[in-house]
C-alpha positions in Angstrom: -9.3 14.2 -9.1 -7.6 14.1 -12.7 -4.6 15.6 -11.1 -1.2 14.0 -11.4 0.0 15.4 -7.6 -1.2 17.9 -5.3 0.6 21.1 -6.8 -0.9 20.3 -9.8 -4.4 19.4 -8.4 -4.1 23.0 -6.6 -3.5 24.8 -9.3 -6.4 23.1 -10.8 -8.9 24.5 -8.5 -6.9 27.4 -8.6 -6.0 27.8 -4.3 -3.0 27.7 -3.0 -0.5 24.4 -2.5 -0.6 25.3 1.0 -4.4 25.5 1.4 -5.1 22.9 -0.4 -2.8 20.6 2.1 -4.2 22.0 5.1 -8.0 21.3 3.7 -6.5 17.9 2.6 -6.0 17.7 7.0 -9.7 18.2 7.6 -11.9 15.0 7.9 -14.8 16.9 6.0 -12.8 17.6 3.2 -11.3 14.4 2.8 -15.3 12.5 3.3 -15.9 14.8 0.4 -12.8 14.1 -1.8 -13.6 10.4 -1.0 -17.3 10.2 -2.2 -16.6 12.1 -5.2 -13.5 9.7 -6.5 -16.0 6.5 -5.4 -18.7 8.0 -7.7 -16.1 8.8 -10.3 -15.2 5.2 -10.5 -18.8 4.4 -10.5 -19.6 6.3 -13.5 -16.7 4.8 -15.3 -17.6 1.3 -13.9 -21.2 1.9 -15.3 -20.1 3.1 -18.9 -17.2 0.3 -19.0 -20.3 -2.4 -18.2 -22.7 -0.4 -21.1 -19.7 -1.3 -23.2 -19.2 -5.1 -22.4 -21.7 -6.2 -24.8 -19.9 -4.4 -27.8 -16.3 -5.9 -26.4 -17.4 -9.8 -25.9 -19.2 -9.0 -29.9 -15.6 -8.2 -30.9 -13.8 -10.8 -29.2 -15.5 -13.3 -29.9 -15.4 -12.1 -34.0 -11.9 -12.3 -33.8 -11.9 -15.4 -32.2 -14.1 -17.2 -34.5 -12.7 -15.1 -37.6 -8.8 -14.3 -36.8 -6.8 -15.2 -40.0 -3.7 -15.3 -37.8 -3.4 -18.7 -35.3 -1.7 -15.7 -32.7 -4.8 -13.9 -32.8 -7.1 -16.1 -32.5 -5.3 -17.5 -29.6 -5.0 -14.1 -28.0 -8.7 -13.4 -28.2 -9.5 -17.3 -26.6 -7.0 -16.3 -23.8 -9.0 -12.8 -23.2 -12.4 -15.0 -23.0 -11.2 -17.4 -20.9 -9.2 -15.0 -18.2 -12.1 -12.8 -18.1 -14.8 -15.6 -17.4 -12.4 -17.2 -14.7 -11.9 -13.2 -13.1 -15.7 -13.1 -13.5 -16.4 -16.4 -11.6 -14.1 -15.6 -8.7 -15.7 -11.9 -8.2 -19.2 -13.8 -8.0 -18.2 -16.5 -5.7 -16.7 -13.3 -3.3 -20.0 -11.6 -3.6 -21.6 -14.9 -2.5 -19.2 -15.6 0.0 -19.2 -11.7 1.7 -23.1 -11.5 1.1 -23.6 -14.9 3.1 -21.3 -13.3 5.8 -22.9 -10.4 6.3 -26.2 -12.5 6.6 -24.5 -13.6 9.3 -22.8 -10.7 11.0 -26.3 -8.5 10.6 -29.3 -11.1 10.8 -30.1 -10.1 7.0 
């Protein structure tokens, strides 16, 4: 999964380019190489969300600290993008949870 390509990913594992492209045909193999990349991103998504305390601490030091009017800008901008990126992902998860209600009686 840290591989740039599949010749590198092969040598990697240490098979053959060729095996690993036929294993890459077999649906097994692929379900497998799929739930291990989804909880790949999961552990990053859960150690990037342990860290989101620390981040908004620093931003918003900066903000209320910056010496330079750019900075202090820059920082206000980071606030303000992430808590409209925030908003929108909670009104999806509204919005998809309330359809599914619907689609499966939950």
């Amino acid at each position: 999964m840290t591989a740039r390509n599949v010749t590198h990913a092969a040598e990697l594992a240490g098979v053959a380019y060729r095996t690993l492209c036929r294993w890459l045909t077999q649906d097994q193999f692929r379900a497998a190489l799929a739930q291990a990349e989804s909880n790949a991103v999961d552990t990053a998504a859960r150690r990037l969300a342990g860290l989101g305390a620390e981040a908004i601490d620093v931003i918003s030091l900066v903000l209320l600290t910056a010496q330079s009017e750019n900075v202090a800008l820059r920082a206000a901008q980071a606030v303000l993008d992430n808590l409209l990126k925030l908003r929108e992902q909670h009104a999806l998860e509204k919005r998809l949870a309330a359809l599914e209600a619907q689609v499966y009686g939950r």
